[in-house]
TORKOL-4160 file (C-alpha; in steps of 0.2 Angstrom, whole numbers, padded with zeros to 4 digits, m for minus):
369
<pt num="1" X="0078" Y="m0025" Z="0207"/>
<pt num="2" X="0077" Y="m0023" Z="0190"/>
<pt num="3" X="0097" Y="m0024" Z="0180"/>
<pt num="4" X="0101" Y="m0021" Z="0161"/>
<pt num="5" X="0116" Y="m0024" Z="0154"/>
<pt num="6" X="0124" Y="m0018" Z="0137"/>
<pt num="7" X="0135" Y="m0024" Z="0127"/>
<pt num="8" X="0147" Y="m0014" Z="0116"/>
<pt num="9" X="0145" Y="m0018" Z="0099"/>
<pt num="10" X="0159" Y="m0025" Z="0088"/>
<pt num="11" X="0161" Y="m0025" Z="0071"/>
<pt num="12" X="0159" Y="m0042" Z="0067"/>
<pt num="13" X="0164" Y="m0041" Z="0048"/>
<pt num="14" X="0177" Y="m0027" Z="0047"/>
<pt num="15" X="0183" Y="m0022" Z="0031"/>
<pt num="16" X="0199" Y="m0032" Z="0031"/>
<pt num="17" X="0205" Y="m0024" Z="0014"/>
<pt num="18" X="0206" Y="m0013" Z="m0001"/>
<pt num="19" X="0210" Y="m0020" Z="m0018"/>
<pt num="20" X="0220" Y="m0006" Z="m0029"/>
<pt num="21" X="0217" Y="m0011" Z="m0047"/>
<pt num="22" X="0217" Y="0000" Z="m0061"/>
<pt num="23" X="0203" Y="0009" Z="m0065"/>
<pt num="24" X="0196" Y="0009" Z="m0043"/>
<pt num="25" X="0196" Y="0003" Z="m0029"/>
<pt num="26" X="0185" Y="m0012" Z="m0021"/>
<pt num="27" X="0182" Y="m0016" Z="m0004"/>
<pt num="28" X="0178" Y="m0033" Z="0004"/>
<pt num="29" X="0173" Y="m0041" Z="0022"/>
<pt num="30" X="0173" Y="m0057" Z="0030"/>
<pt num="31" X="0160" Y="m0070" Z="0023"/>
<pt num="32" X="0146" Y="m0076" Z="0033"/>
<pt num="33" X="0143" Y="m0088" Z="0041"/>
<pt num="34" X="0160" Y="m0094" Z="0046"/>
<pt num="35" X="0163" Y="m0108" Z="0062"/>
<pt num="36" X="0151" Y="m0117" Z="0069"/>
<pt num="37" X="0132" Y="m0117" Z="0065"/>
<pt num="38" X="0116" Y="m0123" Z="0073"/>
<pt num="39" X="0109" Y="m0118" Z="0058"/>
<pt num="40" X="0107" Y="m0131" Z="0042"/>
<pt num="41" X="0101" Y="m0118" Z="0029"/>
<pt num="42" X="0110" Y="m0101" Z="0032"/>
<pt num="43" X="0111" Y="m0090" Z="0016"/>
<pt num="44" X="0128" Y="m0086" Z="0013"/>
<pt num="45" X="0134" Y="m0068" Z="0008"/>
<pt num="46" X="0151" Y="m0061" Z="0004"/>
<pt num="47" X="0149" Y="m0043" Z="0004"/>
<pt num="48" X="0163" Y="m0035" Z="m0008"/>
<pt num="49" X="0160" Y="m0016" Z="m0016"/>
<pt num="50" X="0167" Y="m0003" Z="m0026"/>
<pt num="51" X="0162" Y="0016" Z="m0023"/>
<pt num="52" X="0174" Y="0022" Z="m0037"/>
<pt num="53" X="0171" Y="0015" Z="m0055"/>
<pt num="54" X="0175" Y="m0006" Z="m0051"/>
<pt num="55" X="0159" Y="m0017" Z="m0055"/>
<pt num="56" X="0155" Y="m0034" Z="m0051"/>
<pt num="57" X="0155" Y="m0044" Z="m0069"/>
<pt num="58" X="0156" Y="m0062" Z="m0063"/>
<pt num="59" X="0156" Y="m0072" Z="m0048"/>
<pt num="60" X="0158" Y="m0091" Z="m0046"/>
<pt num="61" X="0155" Y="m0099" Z="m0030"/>
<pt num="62" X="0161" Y="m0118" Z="m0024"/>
<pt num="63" X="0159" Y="m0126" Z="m0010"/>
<pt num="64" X="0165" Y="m0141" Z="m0005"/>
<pt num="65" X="0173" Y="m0145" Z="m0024"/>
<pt num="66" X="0157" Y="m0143" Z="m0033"/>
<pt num="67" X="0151" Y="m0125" Z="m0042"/>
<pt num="68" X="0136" Y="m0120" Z="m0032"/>
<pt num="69" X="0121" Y="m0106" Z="m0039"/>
<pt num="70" X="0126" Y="m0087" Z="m0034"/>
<pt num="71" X="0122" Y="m0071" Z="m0038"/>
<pt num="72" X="0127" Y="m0053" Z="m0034"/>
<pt num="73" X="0116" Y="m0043" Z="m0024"/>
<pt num="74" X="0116" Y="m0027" Z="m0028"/>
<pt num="75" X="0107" Y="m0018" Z="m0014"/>
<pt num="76" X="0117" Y="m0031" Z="m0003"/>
<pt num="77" X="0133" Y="m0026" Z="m0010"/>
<pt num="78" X="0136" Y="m0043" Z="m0008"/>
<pt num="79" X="0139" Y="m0063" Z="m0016"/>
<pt num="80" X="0123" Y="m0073" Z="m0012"/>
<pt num="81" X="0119" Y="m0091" Z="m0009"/>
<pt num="82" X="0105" Y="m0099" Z="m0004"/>
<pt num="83" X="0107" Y="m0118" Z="0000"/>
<pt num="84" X="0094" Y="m0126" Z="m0010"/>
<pt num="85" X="0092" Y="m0143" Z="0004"/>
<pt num="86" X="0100" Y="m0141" Z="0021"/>
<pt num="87" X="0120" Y="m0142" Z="0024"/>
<pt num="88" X="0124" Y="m0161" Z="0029"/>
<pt num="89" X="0131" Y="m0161" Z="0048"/>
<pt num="90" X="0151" Y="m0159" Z="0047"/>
<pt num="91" X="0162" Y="m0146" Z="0040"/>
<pt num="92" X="0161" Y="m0138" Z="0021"/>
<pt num="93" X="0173" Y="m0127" Z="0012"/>
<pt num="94" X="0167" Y="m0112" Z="0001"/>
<pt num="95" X="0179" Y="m0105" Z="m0012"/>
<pt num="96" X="0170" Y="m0087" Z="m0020"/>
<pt num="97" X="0180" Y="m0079" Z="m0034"/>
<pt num="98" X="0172" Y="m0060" Z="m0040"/>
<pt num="99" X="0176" Y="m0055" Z="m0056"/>
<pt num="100" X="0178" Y="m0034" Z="m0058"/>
<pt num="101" X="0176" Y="m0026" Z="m0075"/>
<pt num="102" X="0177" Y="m0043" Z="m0083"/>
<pt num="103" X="0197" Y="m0043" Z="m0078"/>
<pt num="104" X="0200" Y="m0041" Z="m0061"/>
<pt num="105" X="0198" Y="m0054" Z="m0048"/>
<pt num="106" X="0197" Y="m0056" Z="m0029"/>
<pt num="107" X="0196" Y="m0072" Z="m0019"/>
<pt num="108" X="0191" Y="m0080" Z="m0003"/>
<pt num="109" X="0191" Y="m0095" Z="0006"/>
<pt num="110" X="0181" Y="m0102" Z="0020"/>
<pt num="111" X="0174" Y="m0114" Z="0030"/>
<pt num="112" X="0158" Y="m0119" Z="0043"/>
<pt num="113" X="0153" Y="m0133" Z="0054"/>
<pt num="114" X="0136" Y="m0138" Z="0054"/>
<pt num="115" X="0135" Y="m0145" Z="0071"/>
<pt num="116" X="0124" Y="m0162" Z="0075"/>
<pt num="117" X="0112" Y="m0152" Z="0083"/>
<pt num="118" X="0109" Y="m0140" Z="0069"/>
<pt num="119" X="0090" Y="m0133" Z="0065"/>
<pt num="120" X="0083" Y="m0136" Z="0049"/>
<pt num="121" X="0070" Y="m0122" Z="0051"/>
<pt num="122" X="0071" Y="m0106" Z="0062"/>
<pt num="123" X="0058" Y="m0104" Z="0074"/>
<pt num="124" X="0044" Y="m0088" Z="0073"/>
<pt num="125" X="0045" Y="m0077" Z="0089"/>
<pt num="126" X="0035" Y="m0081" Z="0102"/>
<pt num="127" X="0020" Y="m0069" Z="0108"/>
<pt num="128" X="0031" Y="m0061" Z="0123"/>
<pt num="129" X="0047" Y="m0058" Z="0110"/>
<pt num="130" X="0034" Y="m0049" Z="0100"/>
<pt num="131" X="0025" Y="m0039" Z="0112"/>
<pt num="132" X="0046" Y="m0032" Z="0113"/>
<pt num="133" X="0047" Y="m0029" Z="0096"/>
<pt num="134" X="0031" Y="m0019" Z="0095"/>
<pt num="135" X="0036" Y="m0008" Z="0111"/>
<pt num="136" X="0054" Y="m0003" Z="0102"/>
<pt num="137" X="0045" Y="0000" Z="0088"/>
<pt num="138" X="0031" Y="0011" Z="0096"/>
<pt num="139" X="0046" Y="0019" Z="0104"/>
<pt num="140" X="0055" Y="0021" Z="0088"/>
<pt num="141" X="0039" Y="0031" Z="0080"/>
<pt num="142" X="0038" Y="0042" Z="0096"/>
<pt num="143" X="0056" Y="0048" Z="0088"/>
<pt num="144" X="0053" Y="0048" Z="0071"/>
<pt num="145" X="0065" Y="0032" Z="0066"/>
<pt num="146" X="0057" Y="0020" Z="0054"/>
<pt num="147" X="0053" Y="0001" Z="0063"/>
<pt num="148" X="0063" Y="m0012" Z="0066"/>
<pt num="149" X="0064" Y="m0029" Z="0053"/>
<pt num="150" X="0063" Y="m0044" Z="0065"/>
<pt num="151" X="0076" Y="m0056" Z="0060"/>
<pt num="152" X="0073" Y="m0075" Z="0063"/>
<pt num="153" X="0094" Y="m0078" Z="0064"/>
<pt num="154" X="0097" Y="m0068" Z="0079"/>
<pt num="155" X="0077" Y="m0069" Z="0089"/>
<pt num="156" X="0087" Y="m0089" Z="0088"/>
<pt num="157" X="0101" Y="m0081" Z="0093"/>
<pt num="158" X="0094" Y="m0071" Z="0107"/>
<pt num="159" X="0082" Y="m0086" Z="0113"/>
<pt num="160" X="0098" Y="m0096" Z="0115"/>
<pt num="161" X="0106" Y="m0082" Z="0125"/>
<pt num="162" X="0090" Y="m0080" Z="0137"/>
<pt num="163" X="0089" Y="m0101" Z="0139"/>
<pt num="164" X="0111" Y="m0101" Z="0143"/>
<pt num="165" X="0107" Y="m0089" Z="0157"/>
<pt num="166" X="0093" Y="m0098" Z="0163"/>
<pt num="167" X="0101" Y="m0114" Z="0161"/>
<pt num="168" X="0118" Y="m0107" Z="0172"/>
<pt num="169" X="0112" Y="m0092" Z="0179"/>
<pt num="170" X="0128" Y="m0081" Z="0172"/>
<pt num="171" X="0118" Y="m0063" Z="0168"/>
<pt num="172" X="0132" Y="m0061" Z="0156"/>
<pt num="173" X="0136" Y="m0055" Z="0139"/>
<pt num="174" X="0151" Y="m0068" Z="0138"/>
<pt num="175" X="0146" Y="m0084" Z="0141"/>
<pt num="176" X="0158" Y="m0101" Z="0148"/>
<pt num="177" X="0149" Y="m0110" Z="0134"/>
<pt num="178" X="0156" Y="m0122" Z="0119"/>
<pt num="179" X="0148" Y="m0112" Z="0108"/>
<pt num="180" X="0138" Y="m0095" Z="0106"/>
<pt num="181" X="0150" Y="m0087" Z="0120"/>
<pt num="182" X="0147" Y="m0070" Z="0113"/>
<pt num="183" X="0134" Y="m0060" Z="0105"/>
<pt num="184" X="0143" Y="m0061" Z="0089"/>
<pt num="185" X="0144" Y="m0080" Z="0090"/>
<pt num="186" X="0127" Y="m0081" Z="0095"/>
<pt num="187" X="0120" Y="m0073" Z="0079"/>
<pt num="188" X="0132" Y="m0084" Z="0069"/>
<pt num="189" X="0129" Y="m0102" Z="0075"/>
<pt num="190" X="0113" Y="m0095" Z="0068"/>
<pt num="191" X="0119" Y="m0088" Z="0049"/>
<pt num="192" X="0120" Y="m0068" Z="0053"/>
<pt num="193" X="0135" Y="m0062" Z="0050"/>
<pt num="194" X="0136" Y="m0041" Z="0054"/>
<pt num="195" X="0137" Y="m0030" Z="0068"/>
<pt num="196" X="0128" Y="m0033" Z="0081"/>
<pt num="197" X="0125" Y="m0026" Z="0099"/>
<pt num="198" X="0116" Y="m0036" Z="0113"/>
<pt num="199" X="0105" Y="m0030" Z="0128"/>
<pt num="200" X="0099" Y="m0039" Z="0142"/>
<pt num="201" X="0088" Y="m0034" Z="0156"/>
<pt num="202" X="0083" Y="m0044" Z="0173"/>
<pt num="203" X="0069" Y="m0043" Z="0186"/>
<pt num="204" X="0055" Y="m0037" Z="0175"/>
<pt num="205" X="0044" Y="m0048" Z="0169"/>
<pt num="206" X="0034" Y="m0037" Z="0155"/>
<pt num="207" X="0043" Y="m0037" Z="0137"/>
<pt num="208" X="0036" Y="m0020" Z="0135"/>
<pt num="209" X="0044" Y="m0014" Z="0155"/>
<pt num="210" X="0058" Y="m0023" Z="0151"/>
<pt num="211" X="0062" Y="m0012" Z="0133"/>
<pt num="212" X="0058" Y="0006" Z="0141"/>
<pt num="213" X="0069" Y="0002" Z="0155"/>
<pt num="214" X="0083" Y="m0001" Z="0142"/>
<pt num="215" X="0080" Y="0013" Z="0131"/>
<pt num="216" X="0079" Y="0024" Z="0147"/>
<pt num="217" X="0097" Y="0018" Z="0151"/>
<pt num="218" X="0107" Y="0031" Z="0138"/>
<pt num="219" X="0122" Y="0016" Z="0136"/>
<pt num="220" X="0108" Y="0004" Z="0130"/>
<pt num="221" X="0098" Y="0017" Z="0120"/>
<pt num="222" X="0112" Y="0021" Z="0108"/>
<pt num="223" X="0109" Y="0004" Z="0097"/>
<pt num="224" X="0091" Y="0007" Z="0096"/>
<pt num="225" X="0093" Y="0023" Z="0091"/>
<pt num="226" X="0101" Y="0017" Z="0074"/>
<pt num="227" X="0092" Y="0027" Z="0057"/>
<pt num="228" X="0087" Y="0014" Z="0045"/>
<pt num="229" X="0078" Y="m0004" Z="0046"/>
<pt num="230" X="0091" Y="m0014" Z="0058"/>
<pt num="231" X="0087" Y="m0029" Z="0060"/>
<pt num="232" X="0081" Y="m0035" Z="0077"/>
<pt num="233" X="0080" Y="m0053" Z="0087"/>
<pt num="234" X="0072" Y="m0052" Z="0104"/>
<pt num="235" X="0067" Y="m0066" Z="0119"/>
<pt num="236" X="0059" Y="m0068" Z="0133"/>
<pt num="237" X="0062" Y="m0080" Z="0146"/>
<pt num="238" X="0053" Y="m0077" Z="0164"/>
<pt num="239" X="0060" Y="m0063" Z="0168"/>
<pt num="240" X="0077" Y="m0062" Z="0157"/>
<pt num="241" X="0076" Y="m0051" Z="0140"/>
<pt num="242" X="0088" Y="m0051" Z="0127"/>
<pt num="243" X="0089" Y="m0039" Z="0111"/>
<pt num="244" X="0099" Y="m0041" Z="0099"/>
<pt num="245" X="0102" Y="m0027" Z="0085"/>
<pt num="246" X="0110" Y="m0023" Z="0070"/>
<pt num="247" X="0117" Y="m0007" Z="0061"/>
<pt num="248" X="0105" Y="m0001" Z="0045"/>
<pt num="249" X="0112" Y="0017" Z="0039"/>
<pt num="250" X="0124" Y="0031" Z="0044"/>
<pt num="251" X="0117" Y="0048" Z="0052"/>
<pt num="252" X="0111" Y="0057" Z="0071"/>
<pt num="253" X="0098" Y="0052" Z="0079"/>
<pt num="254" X="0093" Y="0060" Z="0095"/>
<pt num="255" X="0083" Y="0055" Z="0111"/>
<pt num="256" X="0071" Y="0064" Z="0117"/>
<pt num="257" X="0065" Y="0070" Z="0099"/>
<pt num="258" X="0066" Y="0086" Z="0093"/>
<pt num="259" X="0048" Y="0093" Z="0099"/>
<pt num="260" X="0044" Y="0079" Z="0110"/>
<pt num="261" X="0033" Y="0081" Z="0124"/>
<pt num="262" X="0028" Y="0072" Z="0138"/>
<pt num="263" X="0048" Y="0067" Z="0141"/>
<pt num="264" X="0050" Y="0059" Z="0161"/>
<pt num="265" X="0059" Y="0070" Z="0173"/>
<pt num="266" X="0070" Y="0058" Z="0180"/>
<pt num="267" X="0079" Y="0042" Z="0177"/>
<pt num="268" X="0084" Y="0028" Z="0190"/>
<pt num="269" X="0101" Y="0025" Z="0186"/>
<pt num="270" X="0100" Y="0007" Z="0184"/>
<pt num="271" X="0112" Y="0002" Z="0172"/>
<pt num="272" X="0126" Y="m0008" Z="0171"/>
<pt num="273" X="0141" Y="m0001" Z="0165"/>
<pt num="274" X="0133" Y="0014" Z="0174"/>
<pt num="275" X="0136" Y="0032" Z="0166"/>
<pt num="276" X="0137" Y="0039" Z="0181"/>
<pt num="277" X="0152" Y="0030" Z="0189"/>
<pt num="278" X="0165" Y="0043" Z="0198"/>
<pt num="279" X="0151" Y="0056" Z="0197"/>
<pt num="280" X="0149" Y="0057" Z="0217"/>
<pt num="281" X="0132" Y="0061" Z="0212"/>
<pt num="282" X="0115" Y="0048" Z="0216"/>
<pt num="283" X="0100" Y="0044" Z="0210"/>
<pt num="284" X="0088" Y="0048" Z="0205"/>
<pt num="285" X="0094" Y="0060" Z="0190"/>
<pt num="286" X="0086" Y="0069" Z="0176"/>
<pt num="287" X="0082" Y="0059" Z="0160"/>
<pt num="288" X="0095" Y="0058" Z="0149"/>
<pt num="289" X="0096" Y="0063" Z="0132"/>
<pt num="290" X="0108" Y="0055" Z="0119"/>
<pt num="291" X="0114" Y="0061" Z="0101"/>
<pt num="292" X="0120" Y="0046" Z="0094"/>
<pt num="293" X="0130" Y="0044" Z="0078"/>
<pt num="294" X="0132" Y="0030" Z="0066"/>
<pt num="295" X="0143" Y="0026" Z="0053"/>
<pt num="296" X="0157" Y="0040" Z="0058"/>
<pt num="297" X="0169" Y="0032" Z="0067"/>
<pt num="298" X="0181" Y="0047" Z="0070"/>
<pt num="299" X="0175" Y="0061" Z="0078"/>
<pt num="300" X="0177" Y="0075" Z="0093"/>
<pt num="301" X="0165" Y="0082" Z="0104"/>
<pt num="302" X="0165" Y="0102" Z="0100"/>
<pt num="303" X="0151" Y="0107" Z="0112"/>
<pt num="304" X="0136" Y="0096" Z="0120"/>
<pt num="305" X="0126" Y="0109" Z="0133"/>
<pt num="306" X="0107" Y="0106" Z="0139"/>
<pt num="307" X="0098" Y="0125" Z="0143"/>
<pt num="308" X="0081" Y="0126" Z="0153"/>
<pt num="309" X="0067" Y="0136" Z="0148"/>
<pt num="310" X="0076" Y="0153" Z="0158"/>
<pt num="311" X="0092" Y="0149" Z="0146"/>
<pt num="312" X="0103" Y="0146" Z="0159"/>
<pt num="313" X="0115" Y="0127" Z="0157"/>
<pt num="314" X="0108" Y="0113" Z="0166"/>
<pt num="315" X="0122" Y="0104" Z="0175"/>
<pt num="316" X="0126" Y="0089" Z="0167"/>
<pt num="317" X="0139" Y="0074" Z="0167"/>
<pt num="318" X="0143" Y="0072" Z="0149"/>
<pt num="319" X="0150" Y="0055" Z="0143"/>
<pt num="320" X="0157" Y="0053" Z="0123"/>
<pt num="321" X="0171" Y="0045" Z="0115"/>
<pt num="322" X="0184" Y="0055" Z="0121"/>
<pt num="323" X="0181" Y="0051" Z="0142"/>
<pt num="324" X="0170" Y="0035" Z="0142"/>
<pt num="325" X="0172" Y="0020" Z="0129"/>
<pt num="326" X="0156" Y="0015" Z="0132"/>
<pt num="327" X="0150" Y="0031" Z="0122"/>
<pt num="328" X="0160" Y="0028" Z="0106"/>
<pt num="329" X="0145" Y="0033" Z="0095"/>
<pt num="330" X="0137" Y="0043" Z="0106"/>
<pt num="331" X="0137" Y="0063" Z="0117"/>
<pt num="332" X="0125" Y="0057" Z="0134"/>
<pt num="333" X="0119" Y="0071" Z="0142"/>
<pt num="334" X="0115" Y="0065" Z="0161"/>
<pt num="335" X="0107" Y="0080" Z="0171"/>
<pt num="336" X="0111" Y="0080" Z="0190"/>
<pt num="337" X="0096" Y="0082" Z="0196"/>
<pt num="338" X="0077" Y="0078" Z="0192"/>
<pt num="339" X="0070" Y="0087" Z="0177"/>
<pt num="340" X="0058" Y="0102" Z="0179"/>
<pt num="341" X="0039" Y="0094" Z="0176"/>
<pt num="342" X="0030" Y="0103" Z="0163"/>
<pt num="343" X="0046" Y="0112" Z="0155"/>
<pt num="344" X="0055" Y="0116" Z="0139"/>
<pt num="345" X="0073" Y="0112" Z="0137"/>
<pt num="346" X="0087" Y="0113" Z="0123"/>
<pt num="347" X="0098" Y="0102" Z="0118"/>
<pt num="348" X="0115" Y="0107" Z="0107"/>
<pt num="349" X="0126" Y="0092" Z="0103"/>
<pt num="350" X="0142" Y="0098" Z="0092"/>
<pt num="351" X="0155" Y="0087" Z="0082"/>
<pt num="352" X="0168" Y="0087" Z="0071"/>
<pt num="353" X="0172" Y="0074" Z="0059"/>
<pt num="354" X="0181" Y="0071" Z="0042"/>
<pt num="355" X="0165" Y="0075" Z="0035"/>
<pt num="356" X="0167" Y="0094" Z="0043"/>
<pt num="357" X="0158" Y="0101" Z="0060"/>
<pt num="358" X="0139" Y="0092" Z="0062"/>
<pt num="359" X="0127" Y="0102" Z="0075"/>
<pt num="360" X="0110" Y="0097" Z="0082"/>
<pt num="361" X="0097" Y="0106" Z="0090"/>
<pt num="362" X="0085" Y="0102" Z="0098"/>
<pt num="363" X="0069" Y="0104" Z="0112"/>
<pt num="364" X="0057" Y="0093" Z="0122"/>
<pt num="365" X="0046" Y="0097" Z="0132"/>
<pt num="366" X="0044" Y="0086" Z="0151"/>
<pt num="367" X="0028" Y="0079" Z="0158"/>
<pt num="368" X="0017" Y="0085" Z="0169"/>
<pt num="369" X="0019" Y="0071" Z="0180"/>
């Protein structure tokens, strides 16, 4: 039987403050990598930003006593570094100082661990990773979303996750490991430093079966539904797949598209956490459709409502962020029953936000089976 599990994503670099000088404001996050690595040549970043009149003038970077080459990286928002040979096994300090408007300053300390066992060089994906990738990203096309960018950091991060639950058979998003016990530590023992959520699947041993059985589960499709270029890292071991995706850009994305045809009637419910918990209803159920919303972190459902082709409210369990944690960035529409084949539905998804009320709507069209 085939299992998926998701993991819901953390922030991994939060905005952990606001600098207040005169003239703006400037905003800064944790630098990566930070801890231990398996990793010898990471690029380090410290991403620090002003929206309101502040620019980065200056920047001086130091690691381990010694005033190392860095630059600022505009479209990155963020101080870079690129080791020029690999870090020597042990632990090194970094000391980054920004200069704003050729006055103001902001500082940050740090350290990481290169462990004995570091990489010098990060590995390509293998052909079954790819064969994942290109089925998101046919997947992605179908909806009109741009294709994902693979990321050698976490396909090593998601290839060590595959090989632990091989190695100790725990299916599990948290692993009794040394290192690399969650997804977040995964992708840094490998130099990504960001958000990052994690998706594993069991029991089927095609990379492309394995990925439309996560986007069909509505918990696992809301990471991949993500506007922008996320960066991706996906394995395959046996039958074990693991994904690992980042956030790109802010916006609604829904699923199925807005004219799509050909959507599946039915879903089988395989998911764990399962959306459908305390529903008293079983599978199989109608496909769900999801609105997803990136980069609003506050928000309340107004309205969410599915209609078949005679107008009339298909009845649906609805899962958001004000009755299911699990869908804190997402409205998931589940109907109760199978779909009609061959039929035209709507969709209306209604927030409100800081930014004001946001309303999508949308058809698609099921197959003909």
């Amino acid at each position: 039987m085939a299992v998926v599990r998701a993991w819901i994503p953390v922030l991994l670099l939060p905005c952990l403050a606001r600098g207040a000088p005169a003239g703006g404001t400037y905003h800064y996050q944790l630098p990566s990598p930070m801890g231990d690595l398996l990793y010898a040549r990471p690029q380090v970043r410290w991403k620090i930003w002003s929206d309101d009149g502040l620019k980065i003038t200056e920047v001086r970077l130091v690691r381990d006593g010694k005033e190392v080459t860095a630059r600022y990286d505009e479209g990155l928002r963020a101080v870079v570094h690129t080791p020029a040979d690999p870090l020597a096994v042990g632990t090194h300090k970094f000391e980054c100082t920004v200069t704003l408007n050729r006055r103001h300053t902001a500082h940050q300390d740090w350290t990481v661990r290169v462990l004995p066992d570091a990489t010098m060089t990060l590995a390509e994906p293998t052909p079954s990773a790819v064969e994942a990738t290109q089925a998101l990203n046919r997947i992605r096309a179908r909806l009109g979303l741009d294709p994902v960018k693979t990321d050698l950091g976490l396909t090593a991060a998601s290839a060590f996750q595959t090989r632990t639950i091989q190695r100790t058979g725990s299916f599990d998003h948290v692993q009794n490991v040394p290192t690399g016990a969650t997804p977040g530590d995964r992708a840094m023992l490998f130099g990504y430093g960001g958000a990052v959520s994690e998706l594993l699947s069991s029991g089927i041993a095609s990379p492309s079966l394995a990925v439309r059985s996560l986007f069909d589960a509505p918990y696992h499709r809301i990471p991949l539904l993500v506007p922008g270029r996320p960066d991706l890292g996906a394995s395959v071991q046996g039958d074990y797949t693991a994904l690992l995706v980042s956030e790109a850009e802010s916006g609604m994305s829904v699923s199925p598209a807005h004219k799509e045809a050909d959507v599946p009637t039915d879903w089988d419910g395989v998911e764990t956490p399962s959306p459908m918990r305390d529903s008293g209803l079983g599978a199989p159920y109608g496909y769900p459709g999801v609105a997803a919303l990136f980069g609003t972190n506050e928000w309340s459902l107004l309205k969410a409502e599915l209609t078949g082709a005679d107008g009339k409210p298909v009845k649906t369990v609805l899962r958001h962020r004000g009755n299911d944690p699990f869908a804190a960035r997402a409205v998931i529409l589940v109907p109760a029953q199978p779909l009609r084949p061959n039929t035209t539905y709507a969709a209306t998804v209604s927030v409100l936000s800081g930014e004001g009320t946001k309303t999508k709507r949308w058809t698609f069209t099921t197959a003909a089976r």
